[in-house]
N, C-alpha and C positions, 0 to 999 in steps of 0.2 A: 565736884562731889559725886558726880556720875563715875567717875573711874574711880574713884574710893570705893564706894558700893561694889563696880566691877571686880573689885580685887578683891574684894572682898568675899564675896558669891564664889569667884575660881577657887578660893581656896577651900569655901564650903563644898564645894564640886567634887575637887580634887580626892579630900576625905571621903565621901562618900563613893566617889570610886575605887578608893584602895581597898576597902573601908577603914577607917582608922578614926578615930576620938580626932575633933577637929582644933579643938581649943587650945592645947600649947601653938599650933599653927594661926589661928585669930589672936591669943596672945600677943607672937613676934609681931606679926600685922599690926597689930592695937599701938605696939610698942613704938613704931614708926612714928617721926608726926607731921615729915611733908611726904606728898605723894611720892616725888620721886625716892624717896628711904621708902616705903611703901610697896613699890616696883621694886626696887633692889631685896626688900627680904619674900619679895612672890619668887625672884630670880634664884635665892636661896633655896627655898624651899622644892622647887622643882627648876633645877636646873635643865637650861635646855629645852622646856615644855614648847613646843611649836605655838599654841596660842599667844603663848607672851611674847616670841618671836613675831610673831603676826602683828601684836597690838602695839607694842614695843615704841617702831619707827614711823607709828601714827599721830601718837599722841605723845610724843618727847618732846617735838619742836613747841609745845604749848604749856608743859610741867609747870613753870614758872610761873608763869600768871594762873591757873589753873589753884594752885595753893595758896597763891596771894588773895583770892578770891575767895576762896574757902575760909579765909579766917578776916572776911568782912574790907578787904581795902577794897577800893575801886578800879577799875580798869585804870591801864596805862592808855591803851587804847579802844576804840569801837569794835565791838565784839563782830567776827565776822561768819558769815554763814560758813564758810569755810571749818571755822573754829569747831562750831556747832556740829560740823560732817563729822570731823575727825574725831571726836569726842563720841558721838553713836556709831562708828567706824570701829573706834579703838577696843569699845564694851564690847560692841561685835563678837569682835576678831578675838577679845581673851576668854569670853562665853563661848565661842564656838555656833555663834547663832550667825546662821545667812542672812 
């Protein structure tokens, strides 16, 4: 849910630095309903963007479970600290926050 949020915020970000009406962009977002569709229309929308490059190949290896979770199943397995880096690594990296 933290990288939904994340993607979410980039795109508010993003409008606001163009400036531009954000909401057909939260729309396609919205439209999405696993994360990785999710990532693929931030990918859309700014193609290229170095933060989604950054975030990208942090939090791919975890997509899967990350959405399975988000709609209430349980782990496959014990969540690892690791997981958790990657995950404040990834919002990080697509926030552009150190």
């Amino acid at each position: 849910m933290a990288l939904d949020d994340a993607l979410r915020r980039f795109v508010l970000q993003q409008a606001l630095l163009a400036p531009r009406d954000p909401e057909p962009d939260l729309a396609r977002l919205d439209g999405a309903m696993a994360t990785r569709d999710r990532l693929a229309a931030v990918h859309q929308l700014h193609p290229g963007h170095p933060q989604i490059a950054a975030a990208e190949p942090i939090v791919e290896p975890h997509l899967n479970g990350w959405n399975r979770a988000a709609h209430g199943n349980p782990p496959t397995s014990p969540v690892e600290l690791t997981e958790i880096d990657a995950a404040d690594a990834g919002c990080r990296a697509l926030l552009g926050i150190s």
